[in-house]
C-alpha positions in Angstrom: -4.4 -4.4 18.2 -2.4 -7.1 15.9 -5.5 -6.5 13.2 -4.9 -2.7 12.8 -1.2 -3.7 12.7 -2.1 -5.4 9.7 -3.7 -3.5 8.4 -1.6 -0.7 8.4 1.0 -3.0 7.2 -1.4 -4.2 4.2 -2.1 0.0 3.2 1.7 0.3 3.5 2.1 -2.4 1.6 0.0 -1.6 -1.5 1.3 1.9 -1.3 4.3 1.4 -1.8 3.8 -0.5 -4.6 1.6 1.8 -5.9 4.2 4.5 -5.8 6.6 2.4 -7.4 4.3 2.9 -10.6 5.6 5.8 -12.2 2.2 7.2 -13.1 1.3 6.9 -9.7 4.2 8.5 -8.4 4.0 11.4 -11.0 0.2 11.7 -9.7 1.6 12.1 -6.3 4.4 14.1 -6.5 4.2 15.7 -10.0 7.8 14.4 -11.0 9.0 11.7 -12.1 10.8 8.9 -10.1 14.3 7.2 -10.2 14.8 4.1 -11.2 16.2 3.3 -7.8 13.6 5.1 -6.3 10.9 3.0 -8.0 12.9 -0.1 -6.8 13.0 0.8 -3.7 9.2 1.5 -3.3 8.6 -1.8 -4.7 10.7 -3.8 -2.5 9.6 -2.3 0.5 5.9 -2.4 -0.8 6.2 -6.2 -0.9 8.4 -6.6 2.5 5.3 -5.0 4.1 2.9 -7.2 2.8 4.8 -10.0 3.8 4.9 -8.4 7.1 1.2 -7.5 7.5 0.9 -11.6 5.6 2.6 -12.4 9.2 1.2 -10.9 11.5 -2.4 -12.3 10.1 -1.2 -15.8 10.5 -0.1 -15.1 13.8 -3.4 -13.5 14.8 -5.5 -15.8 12.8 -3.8 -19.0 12.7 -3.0 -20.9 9.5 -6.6 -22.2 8.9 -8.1 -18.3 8.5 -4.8 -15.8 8.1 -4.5 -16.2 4.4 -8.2 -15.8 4.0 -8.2 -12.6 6.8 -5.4 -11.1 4.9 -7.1 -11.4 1.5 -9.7 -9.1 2.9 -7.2 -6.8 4.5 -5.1 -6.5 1.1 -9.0 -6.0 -0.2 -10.1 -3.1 2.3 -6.5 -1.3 1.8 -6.4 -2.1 -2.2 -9.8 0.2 -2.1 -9.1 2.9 0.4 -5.9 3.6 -1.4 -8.0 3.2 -5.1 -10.4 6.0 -3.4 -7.7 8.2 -1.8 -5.2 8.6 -4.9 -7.5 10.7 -7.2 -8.2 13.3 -3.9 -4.7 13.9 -3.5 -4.3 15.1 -6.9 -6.7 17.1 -6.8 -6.0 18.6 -3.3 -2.6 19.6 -4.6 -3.3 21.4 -7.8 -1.2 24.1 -8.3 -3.7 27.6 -8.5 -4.4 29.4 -11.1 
């Protein structure tokens, strides 16, 4: 249960730095964001991958966490890389 916590925490993570990319964000929600908004993204972005970082150390112990989380940041680094260009196109506006 700690490993999908992780994990979750490592998509969250790299999402939220991802939207702090303001061609991300304009991807996502065809706007642009606010500086503080940006900030904000990033910071939390990072406090979850700390957190997820954590919880894999606990889990895993000091000798395998940092490797485990490597391959968590990995697996949710690609699902997001595969995700982004389907919710732009899901939300198209119609013609």
């Amino acid at each position: 249960m700690a490993l999908i916590a992780a994990l979750l925490l490592a998509y969250s993570g790299m999402l939220g730095l991802c939207l702090g990319l303001e061609r991300h964000y304009k991807q996502v929600w065809h706007r642009p964001p606010s500086r503080a908004g940006r900030h904000t993204l990033r910071v939390v972005g990072w406090l979850m991958l700390v957190a997820s970082f954590a919880v894999s150390v606990q889990v895993w112990g000091w000798a395998m966490g940092p490797v485990g989380w490597f391959g968590l940041i990995s697996m949710a680094a690609l699902t997001l890389a595969l995700l982004l260009p389907y919710v732009q196109r899901s939300q198209k506006k119609p013609l």
